[in-house]
DRENBA-355869 format. One record per residue (C-alpha): residue in one letter; x, y, z; residue number from 1. Coordinates in Angstrom, 2 decimals, padded with zeros to 5 digits. Layout:
N
(pt A,(X,Y,Z),NUM)
...
//
This chain:
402
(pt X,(008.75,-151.72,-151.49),1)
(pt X,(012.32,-150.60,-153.49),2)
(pt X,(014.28,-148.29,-151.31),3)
(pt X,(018.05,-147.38,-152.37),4)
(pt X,(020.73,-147.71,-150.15),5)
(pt X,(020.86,-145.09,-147.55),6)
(pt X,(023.49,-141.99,-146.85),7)
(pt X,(024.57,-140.67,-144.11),8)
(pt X,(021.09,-137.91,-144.49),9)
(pt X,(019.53,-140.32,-141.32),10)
(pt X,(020.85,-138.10,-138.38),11)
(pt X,(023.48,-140.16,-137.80),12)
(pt X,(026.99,-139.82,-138.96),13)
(pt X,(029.23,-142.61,-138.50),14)
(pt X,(032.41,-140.44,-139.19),15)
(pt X,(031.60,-138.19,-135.80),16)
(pt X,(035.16,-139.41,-133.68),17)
(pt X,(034.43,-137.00,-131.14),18)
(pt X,(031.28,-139.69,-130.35),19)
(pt X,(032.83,-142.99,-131.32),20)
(pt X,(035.92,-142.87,-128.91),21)
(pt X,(034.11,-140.38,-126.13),22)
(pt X,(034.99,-143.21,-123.46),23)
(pt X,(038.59,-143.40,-123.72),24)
(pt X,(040.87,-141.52,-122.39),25)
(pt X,(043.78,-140.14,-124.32),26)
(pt X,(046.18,-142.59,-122.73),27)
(pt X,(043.33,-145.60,-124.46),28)
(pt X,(043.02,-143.77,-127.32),29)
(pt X,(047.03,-143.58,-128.54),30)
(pt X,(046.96,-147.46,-127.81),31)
(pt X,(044.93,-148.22,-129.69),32)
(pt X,(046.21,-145.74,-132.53),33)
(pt X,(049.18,-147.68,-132.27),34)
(pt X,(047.55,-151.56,-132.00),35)
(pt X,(045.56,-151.11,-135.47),36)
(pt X,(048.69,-148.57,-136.90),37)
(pt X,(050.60,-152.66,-136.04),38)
(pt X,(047.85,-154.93,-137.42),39)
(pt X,(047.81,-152.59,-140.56),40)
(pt X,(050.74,-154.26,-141.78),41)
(pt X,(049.90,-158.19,-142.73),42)
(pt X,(052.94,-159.07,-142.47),43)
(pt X,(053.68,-157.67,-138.95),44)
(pt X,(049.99,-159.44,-138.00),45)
(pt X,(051.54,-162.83,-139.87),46)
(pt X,(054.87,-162.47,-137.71),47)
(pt X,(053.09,-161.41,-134.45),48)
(pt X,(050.65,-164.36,-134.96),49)
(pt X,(053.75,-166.85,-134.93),50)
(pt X,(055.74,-165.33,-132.51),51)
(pt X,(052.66,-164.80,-129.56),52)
(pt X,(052.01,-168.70,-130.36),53)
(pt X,(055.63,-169.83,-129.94),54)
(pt X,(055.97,-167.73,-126.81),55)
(pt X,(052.71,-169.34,-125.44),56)
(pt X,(053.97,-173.59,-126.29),57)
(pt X,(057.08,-172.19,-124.77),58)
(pt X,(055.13,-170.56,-121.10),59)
(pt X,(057.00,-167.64,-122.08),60)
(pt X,(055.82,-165.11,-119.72),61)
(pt X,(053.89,-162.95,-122.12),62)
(pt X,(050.19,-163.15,-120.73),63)
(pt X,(050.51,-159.48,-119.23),64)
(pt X,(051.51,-158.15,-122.53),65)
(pt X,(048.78,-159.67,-124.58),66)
(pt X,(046.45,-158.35,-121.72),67)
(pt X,(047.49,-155.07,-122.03),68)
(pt X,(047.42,-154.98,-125.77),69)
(pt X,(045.75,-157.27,-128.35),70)
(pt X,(043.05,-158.92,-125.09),71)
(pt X,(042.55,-155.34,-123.61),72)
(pt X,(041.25,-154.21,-127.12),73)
(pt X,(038.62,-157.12,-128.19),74)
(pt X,(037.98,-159.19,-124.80),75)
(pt X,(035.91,-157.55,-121.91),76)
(pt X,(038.53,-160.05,-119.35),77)
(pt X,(039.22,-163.49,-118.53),78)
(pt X,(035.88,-164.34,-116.76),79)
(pt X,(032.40,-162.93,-116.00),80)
(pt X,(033.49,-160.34,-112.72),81)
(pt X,(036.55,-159.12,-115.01),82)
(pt X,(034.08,-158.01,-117.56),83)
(pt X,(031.97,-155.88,-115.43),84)
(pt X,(034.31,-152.51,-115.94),85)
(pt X,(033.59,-153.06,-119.70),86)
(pt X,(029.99,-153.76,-119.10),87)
(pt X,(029.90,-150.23,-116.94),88)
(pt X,(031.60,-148.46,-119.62),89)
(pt X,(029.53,-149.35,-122.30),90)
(pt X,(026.73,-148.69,-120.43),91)
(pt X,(027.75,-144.96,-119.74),92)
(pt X,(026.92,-145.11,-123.31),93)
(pt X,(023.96,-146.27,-123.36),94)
(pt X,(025.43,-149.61,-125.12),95)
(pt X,(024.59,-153.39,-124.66),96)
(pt X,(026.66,-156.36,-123.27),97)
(pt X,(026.28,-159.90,-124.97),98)
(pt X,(029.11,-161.59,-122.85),99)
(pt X,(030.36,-164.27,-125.25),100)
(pt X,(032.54,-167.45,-123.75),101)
(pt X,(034.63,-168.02,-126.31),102)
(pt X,(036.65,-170.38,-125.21),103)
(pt X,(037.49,-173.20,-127.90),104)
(pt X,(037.16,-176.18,-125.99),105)
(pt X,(037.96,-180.07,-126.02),106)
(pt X,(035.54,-182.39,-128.38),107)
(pt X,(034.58,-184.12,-125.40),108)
(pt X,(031.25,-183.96,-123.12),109)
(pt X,(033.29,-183.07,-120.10),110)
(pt X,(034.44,-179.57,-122.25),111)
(pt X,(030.50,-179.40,-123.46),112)
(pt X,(029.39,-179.81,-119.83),113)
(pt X,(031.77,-176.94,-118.78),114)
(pt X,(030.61,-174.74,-121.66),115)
(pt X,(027.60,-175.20,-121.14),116)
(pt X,(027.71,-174.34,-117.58),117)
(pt X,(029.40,-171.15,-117.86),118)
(pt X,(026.68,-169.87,-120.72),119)
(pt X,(024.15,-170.50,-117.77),120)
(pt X,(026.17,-168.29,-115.89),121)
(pt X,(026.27,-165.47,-118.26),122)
(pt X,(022.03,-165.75,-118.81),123)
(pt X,(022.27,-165.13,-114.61),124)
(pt X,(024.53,-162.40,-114.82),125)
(pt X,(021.86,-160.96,-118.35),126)
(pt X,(019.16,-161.64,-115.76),127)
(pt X,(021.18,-159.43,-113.08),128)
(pt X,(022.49,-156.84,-114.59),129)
(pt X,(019.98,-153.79,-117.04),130)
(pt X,(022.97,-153.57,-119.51),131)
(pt X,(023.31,-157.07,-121.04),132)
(pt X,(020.52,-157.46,-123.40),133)
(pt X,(021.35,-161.13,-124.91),134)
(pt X,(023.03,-164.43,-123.76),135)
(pt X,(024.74,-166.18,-126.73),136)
(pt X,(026.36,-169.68,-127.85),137)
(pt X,(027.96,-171.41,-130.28),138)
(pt X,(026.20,-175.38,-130.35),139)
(pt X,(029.55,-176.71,-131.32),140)
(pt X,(030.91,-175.42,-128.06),141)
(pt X,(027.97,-177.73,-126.30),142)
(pt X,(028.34,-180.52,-128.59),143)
(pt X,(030.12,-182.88,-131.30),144)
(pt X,(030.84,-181.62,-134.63),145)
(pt X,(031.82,-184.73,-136.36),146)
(pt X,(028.31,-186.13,-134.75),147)
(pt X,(026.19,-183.05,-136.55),148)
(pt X,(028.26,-183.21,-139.37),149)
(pt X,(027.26,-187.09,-139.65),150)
(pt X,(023.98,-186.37,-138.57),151)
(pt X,(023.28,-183.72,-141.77),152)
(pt X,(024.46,-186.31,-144.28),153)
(pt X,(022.16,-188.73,-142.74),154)
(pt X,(024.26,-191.51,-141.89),155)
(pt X,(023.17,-194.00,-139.36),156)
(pt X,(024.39,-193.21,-135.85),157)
(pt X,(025.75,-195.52,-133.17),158)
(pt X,(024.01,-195.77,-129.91),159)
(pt X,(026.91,-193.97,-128.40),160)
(pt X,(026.29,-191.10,-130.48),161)
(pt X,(022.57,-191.45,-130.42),162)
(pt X,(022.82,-190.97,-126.85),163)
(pt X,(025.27,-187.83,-127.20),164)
(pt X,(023.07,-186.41,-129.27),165)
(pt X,(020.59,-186.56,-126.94),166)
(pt X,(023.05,-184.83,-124.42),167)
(pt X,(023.57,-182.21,-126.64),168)
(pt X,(019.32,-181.57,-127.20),169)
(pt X,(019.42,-181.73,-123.79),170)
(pt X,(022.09,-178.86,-123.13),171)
(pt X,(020.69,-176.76,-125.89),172)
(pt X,(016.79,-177.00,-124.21),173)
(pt X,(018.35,-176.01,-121.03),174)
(pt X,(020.09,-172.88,-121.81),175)
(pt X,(017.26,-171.60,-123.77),176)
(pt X,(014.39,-172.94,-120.67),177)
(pt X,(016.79,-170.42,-118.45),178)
(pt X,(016.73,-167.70,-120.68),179)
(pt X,(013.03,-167.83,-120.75),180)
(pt X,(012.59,-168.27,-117.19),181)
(pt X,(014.76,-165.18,-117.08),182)
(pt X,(013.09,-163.21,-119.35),183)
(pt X,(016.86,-162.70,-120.93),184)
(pt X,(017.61,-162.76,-124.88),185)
(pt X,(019.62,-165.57,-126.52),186)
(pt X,(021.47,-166.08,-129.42),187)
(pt X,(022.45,-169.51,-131.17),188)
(pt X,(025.44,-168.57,-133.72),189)
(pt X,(025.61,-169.44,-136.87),190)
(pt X,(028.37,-171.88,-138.22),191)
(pt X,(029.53,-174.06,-141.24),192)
(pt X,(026.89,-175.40,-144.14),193)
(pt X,(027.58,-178.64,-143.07),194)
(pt X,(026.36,-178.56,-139.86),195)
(pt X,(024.05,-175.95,-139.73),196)
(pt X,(020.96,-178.10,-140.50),197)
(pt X,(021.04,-179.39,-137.68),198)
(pt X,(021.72,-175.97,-135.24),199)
(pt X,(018.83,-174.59,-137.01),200)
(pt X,(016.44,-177.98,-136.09),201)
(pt X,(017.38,-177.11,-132.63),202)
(pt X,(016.70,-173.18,-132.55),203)
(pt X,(013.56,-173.72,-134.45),204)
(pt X,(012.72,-176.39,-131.79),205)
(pt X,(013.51,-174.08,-128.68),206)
(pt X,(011.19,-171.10,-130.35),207)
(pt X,(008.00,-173.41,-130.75),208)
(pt X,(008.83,-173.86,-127.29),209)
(pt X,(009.99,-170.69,-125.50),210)
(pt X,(008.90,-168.20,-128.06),211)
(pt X,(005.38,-168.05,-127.94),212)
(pt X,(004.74,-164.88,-125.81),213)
(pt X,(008.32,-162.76,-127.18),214)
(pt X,(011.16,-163.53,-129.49),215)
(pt X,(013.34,-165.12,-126.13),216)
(pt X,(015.63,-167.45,-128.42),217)
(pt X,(017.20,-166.14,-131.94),218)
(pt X,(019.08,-167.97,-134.88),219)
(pt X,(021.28,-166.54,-137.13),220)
(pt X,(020.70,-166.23,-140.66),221)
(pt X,(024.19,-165.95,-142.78),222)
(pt X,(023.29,-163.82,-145.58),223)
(pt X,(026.40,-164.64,-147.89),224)
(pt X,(024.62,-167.80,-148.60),225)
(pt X,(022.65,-168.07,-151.74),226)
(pt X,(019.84,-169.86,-149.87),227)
(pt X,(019.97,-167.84,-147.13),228)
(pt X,(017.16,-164.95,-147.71),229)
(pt X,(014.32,-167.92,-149.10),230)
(pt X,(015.64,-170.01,-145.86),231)
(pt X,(014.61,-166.62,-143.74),232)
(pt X,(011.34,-166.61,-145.20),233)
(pt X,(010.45,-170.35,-144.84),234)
(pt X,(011.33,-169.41,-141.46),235)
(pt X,(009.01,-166.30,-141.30),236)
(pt X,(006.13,-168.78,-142.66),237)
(pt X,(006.82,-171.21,-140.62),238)
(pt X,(006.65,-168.92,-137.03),239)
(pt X,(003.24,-167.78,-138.73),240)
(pt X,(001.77,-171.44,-139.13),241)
(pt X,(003.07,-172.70,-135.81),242)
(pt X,(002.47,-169.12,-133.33),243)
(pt X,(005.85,-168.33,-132.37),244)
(pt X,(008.14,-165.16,-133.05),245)
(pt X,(011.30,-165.70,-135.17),246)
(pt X,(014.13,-164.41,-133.48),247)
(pt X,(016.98,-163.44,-136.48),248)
(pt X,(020.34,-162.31,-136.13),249)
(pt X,(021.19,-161.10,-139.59),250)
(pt X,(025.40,-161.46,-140.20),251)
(pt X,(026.96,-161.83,-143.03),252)
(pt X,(029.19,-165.24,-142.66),253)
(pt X,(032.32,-166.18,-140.98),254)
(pt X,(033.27,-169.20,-142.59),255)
(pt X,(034.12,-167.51,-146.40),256)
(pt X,(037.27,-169.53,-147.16),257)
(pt X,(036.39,-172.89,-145.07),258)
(pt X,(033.23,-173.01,-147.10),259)
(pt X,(035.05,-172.14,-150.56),260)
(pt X,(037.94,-174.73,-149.90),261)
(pt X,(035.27,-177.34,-148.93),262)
(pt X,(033.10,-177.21,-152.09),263)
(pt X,(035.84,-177.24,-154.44),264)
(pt X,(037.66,-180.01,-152.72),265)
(pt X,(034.40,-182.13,-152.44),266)
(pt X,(033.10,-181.23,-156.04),267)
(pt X,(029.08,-179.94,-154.59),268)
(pt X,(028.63,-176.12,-155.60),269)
(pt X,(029.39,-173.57,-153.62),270)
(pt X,(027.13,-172.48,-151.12),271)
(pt X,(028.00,-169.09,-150.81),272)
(pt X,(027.74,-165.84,-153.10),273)
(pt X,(029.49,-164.94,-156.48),274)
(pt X,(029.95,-161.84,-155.20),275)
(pt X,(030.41,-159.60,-152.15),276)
(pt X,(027.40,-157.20,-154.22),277)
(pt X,(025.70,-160.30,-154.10),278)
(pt X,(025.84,-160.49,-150.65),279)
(pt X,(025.24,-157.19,-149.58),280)
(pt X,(021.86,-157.16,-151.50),281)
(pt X,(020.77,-159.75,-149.66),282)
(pt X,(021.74,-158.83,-146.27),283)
(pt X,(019.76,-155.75,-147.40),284)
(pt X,(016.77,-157.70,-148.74),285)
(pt X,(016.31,-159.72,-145.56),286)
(pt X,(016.55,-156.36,-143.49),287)
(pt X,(013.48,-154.67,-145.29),288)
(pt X,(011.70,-158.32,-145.30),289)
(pt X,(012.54,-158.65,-141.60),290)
(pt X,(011.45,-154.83,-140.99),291)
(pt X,(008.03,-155.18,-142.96),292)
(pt X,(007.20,-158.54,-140.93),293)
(pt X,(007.96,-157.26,-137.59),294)
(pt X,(004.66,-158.63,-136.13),295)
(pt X,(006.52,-161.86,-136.42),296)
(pt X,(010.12,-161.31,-136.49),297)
(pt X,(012.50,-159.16,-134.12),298)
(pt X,(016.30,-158.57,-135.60),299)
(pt X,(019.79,-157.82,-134.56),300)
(pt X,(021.78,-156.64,-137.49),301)
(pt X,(025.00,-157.88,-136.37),302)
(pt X,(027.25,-155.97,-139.24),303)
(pt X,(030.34,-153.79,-139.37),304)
(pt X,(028.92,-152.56,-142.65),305)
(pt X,(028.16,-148.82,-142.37),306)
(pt X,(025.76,-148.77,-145.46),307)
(pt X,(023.76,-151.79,-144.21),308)
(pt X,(023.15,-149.74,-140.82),309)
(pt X,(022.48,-146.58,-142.47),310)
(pt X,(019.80,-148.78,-145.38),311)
(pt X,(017.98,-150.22,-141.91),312)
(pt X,(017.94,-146.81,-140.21),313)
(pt X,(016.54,-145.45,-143.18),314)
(pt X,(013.76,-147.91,-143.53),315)
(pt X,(013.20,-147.57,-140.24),316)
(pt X,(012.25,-143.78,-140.85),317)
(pt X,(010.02,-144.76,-143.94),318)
(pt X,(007.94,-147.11,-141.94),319)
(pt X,(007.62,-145.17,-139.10),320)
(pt X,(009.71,-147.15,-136.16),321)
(pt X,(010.92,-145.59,-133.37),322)
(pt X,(014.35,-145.45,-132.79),323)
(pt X,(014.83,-147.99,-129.37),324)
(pt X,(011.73,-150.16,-131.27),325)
(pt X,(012.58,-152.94,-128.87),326)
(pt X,(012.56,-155.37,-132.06),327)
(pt X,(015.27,-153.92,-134.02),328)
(pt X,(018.83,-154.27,-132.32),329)
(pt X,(022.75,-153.40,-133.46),330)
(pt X,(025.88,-154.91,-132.51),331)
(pt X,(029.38,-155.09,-133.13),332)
(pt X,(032.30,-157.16,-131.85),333)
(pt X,(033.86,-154.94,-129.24),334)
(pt X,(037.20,-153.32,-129.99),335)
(pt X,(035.80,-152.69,-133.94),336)
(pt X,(033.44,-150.37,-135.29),337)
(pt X,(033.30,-147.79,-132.23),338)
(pt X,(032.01,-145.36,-135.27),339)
(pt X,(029.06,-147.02,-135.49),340)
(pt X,(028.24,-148.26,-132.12),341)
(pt X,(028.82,-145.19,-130.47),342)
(pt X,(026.96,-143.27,-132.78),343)
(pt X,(023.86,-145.32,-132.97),344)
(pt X,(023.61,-145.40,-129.82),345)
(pt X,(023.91,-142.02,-129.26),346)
(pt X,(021.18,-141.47,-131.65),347)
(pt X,(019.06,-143.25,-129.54),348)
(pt X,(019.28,-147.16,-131.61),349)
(pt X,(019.35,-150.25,-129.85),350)
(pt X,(023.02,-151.28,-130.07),351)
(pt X,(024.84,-154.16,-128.29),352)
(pt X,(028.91,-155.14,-128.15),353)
(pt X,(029.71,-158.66,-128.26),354)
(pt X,(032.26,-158.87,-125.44),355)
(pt X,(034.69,-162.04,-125.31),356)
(pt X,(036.00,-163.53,-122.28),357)
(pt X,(037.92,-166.63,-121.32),358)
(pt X,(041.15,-167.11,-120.12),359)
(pt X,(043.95,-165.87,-122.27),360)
(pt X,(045.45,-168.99,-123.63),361)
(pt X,(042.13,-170.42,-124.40),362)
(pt X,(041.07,-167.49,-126.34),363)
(pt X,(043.86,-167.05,-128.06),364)
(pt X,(042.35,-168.88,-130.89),365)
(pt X,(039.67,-165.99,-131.35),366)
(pt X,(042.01,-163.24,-131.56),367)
(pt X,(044.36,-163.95,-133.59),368)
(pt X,(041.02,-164.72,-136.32),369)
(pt X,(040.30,-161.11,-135.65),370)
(pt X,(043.84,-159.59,-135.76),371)
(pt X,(043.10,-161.77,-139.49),372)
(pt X,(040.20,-160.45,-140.17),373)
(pt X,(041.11,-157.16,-139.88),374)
(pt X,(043.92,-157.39,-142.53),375)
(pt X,(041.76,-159.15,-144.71),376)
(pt X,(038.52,-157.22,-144.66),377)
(pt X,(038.89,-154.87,-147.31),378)
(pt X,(039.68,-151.06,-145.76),379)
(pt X,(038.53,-152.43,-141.80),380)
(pt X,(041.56,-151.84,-140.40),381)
(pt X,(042.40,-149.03,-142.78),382)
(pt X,(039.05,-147.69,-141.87),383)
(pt X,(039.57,-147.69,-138.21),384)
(pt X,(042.82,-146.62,-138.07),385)
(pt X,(042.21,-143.53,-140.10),386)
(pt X,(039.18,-142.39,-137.99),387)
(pt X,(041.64,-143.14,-134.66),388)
(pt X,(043.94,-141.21,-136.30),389)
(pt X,(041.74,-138.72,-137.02),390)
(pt X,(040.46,-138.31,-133.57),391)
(pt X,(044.22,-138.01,-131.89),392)
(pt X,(044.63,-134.87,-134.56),393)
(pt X,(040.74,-133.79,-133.28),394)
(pt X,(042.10,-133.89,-129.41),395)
(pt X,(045.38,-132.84,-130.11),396)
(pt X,(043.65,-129.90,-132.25),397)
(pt X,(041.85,-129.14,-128.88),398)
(pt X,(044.55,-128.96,-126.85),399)
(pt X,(046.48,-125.95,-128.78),400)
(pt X,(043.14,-123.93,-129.48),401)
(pt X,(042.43,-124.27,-125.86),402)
//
C-alpha cells in the first residue's frame, strides 16, 4: 500500500493558534513569546547555558527564576503533587500526562534504587488519576551503563556485575509487574546503539510476560537508524510466534551527534541515516507497517514532525480507524509543539505530553538539551515562535475589533 505524504486536507490544521495556546492566558502566552523570542538566538542559548550553570556551582540564588521561566515552560514541577495543575490543564484539553522523572542520577544502585522507586510512584499516581495514560523510564536511570555497554560487546562479567545485572532485571520486571497489575501503560526509552541490545532483551522479556492480554509494556523503536524499520518487523514476527502484543513508540533518535562522533572515532559504520529524507521515510514506513498490523501492534508516534502526524492521520482515514482507536497514540514533550497537540486533540486523536519533573538542579541537565535542541532543530524554534507570535497579533487583533 503507497500512500504520499499527507496535507493539511485531514481536518486538522496544525497552524490553528487560536486552538494550540487556548489554555494560556495572555499573561502565559507573552512569556513564552518572549522565552523562545531568547532561545532564538544560539548564542544568547550558548551564554544563558553557561551563566545558569555558573550561578548554580556558585548556590547563587537563581532557582525562582529558572522556575518561573525556562522550568515553568518544559517541566510540569519538581515532584509528582507539583505536577497535578499541569496534569488538570492538559486535561481541560482533553490531553494525556506521561509524568517523566528525569532526574540524571548517580551510577550507583543506591541512585537506581531511588529511581526506580519514584517510577513506581508515578505508575500509582497513572493508576489514580483518568488523565495519565503511560508510565515511562529510561533503564539507564535503573541501572549501569558501563555494565550494558560491556554486556553488548560480550565481554565476560565479574560476579559483582553479574549480580548487578541481576538487580537491574530485577528493577525492570518490577516496574513493568506494577504497571500490569495496574492496568497502566509503560514506556521503556530508547537510548544509545551501544546499549540498546540489551534494553530491548529486557522489554521484549517483560511483553512475553505482561503483554499477553493488551500492549501493557512498549519499546521504542528509533527510526533514524538504518536497521531500525527490519528490527520493528522482527519484532512484529516475533509477538506473532510467541502471542504477545508489541507495544512501539515510534521517535526519531536523540542521540544524532553521540552516535556520529562514536562511529567515526571507533572506525564501525555509522549506525544512523545518510540523510534526514532517509529518516523521515522510514519513520513513515514503520507508521503504515505499524497501522496495517494493528492486530498485533499498538503505537505512540512520539514526533514533533507535522507531516509525519498529518501521513498517520491520513492513513488512518484510508483504513478506516477511528479517531481515539485506543491503539494509535500522539505525544509531544510539553512546552513544544502546542500546534499539534492541541489540535489533535481537539480533533478527537489520542495525544499525550511528556511532562518532566525533578528537582531543579537535578534536571537541569534536561533542559538545557532542550533549550539545544531547539536552536539546532532546523526552523523548531523559528517555528514556534512565529505561530506564538502569531497568536499575540490574533488576541491583540481581538482586542481592538472588540
Amino acid at each position: 500500500m503507497s500512500i504520499s505524504v499527507a496535507s493539511p486536507q485531514v481536518g486538522v490544521s496544525f497552524d490553528d493558534t487560536s486552538v494550540a495556546f487556548s489554555s494560556k492566558s495572555n499573561f502565559q502566552l507573552k512569556k513564552t513569546y518572549w522565552l523562545f523570542a531568547l532561545m532564538n538566538q544560539p548564542w544568547l542559548v550558548k551564554l544563558g547555558t553557561f551563566f545558569i550553570k555558573l550561578a548554580l556551582l556558585l548556590r547563587l540564588p537563581v532557582k525562582n527564576l529558572i522556575k518561573a521561566t525556562l522550568f515553568g515552560q518544559f517541566c510540569g514541577g519538581e515532584d509528582i503533587k507539583e505536577c497535578n495543575k499541569t496534569i488538570d490543564n492538559l486535561a481541560k484539553s482533553k490531553i494525556g500526562t506521561i509524568l517523566d522523572y528525569s532526574v540524571e542520577g548517580e551510577d550507583n544502585e543506591q541512585s537506581f534504587d531511588k529511581t526506580a522507586s519514584e517510577i513506581l510512584l508515578t505508575i500509582e499516581k497513572a493508576s489514580q488519576t483518568e488523565g495519565i495514560p503511560f508510565s515511562v523510564f529510561k533503564v539507564t536511570g535503573i541501572g549501569s551503563t558501563p555494565l550494558m555497554e560491556k554486556i553488548q560487546a560480550g565481554e565476560p562479567l565479574t560476579s559483582n556485575e553479574q549480580a548487578a545485572f541481576e538487580r537491574l532485571k530485577v528493577r525492570v520486571d518490577q516496574l513493568c509487574q506494577k504497571a500490569h497489575d495496574l492496568d497502566v501503560k509503560i514506556f521503556v526509552d530508547a537510548e544509545e546503539s551501544w546499549i540498546q541490545d540489551v534494553i530491548d532483551q529486557l522489554a521484549y522479556k517483560a511483553m512475553q510476560k505482561y503483554n499477553t492480554k493488551k500492549p501493557i509494556v512498549y519499546n521504542t523503536f528509533q527510526m533514524y537508524r538504518r536497521d531500525m524499520l527490519e528490527n520493528l518487523k522482527k519484532a512484529t514476527h516475533e509477538a506473532k510466534v510467541e502471542g504477545y502484543y508489541l507495544g512501539a513508540k515510534l521517535v526519531r533518535g536523540a542521540y544524532f551527534e553521540k552516535e556520529r562522533q562514536r562511529a567515526y572515532e571507533s572506525e564501525y559504520q555509522d549506525p544512523i541515516h545518510a540523510t534526514k529524507e532517509d529518516t523521515d521515510s522510514d519513520y513513515n514506513k514503520s507508521i503504515l507497517f505499524a497501522l496495517e498490523n494493528r492486530d498485533v501492534i499498538s503505537i505512540c508516534l512520539g514526533t514533533h514532525n507535522e507531516s509525519s502526524c498529518f501521513y498517520c492521520i491520513e492513513l488512518m482515514q484510508k483504513l478506516n480507524i477511528p479517531h481515539n482507536d485506543p491503539h494509535v497514540w500522539f505525544a509531544q514533550l510539553l512546552g513544544m509543539s502546542d500546534n499539534i497537540s492541541y489540535n489533535l486533540a481537539n480533533a478527537g486523536y489520542n495525544v499525550a505530553k511528556y511532562v518532566p519533573y525533578g528537582p531543579v538542579e537535578t534536571v537541569m541537565p534536561y533542559l538545557f538539551r532542550r533549550a539545544e535542541e531547539n536552536k539546532s532543530i532546523a526552523g523548531q524554534s523559528s517555528r514556534e515562535f512565529l505561530l506564538i507570535k502569531r497568536e499575540v497579533g490574533r488576541r491583540h487583533t481581538m482586542k481592538v475589533v472588540h
